[in-house]
C-alpha positions in Angstrom: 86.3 146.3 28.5 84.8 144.9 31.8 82.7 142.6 29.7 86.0 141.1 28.5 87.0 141.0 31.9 83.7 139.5 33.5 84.0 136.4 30.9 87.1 135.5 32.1 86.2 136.1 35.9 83.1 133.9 35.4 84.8 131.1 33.8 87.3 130.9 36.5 85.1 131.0 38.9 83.4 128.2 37.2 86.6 126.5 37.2 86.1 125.9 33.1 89.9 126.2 31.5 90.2 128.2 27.7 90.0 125.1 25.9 87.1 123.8 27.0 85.0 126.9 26.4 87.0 127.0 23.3 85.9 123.0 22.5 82.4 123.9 23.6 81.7 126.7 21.1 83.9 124.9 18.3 86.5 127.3 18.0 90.1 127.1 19.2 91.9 128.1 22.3 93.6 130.8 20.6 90.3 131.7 19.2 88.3 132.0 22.4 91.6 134.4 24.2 91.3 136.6 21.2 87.5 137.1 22.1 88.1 138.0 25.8 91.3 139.9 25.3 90.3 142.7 22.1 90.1 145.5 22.9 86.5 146.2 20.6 83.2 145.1 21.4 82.6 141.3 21.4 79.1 140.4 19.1 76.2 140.0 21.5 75.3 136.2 19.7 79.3 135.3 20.6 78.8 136.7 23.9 75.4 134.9 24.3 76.9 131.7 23.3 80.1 132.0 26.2 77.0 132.8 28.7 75.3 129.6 27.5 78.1 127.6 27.7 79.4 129.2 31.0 75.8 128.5 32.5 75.0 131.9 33.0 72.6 134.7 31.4 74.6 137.7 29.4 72.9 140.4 32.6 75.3 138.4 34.7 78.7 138.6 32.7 77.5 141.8 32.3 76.9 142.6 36.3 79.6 140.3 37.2 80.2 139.6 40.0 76.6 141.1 41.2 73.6 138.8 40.4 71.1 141.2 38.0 67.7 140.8 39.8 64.6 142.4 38.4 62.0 143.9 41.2 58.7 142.8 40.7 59.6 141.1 37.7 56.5 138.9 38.0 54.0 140.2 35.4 50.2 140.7 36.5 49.8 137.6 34.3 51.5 135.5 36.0 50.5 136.5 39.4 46.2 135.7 38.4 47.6 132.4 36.9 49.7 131.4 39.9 46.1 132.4 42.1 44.3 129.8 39.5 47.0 127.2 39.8 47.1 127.8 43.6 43.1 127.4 44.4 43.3 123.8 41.7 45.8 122.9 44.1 43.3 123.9 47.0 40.3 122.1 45.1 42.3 119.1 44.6 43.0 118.9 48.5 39.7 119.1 49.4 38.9 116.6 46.7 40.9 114.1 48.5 39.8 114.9 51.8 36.5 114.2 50.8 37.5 110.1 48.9 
């Protein structure tokens, strides 16, 4: 499974060794290498957890080693409260310009 793989990939990478992955989701050594090295699927909350610990997001073990990047990932929302937040900080200039 290149999931598997891409766990193990990332935490080398990372330079984190077996047991302290192991010690950070309180299991042992033995424990974690019997995750990453099964042959069926590992549970998405285990495999959350490793990306957690490993400081990355599950799209990325999953990717690995390419970075998942959403296009236009920024939600119409977000863009009219950004333009708010951007003509505050534009208000708040002139405000001081003006003391």
């Amino acid at each position: 499974m290149e999931i598997l793989k891409n766990i193990e990939k990332v935490r080398k990478n990372k330079k984190v060794k077996q047991t302290v992955i192991a010690e950070m989701l309180g299991v042992k050594q033995n424990t974690y290498s019997q995750y990453v090295t099964r042959s069926e699927d590992i549970p998405f909350g285990r495999l959350s957890q490793i990306a957690d610990k490993l400081g990355v997001r599950v799209i990325d073990i999953i990717t690995y080693p390419d970075e998942y990047v959403l296009k236009n990932a920024v939600c119409e929302e977000c863009r009219k409260k950004d333009e708010i937040i951007e003509h505050l900080n534009d208000y708040i200039k002139t405000l001081k310009k003006k003391k």
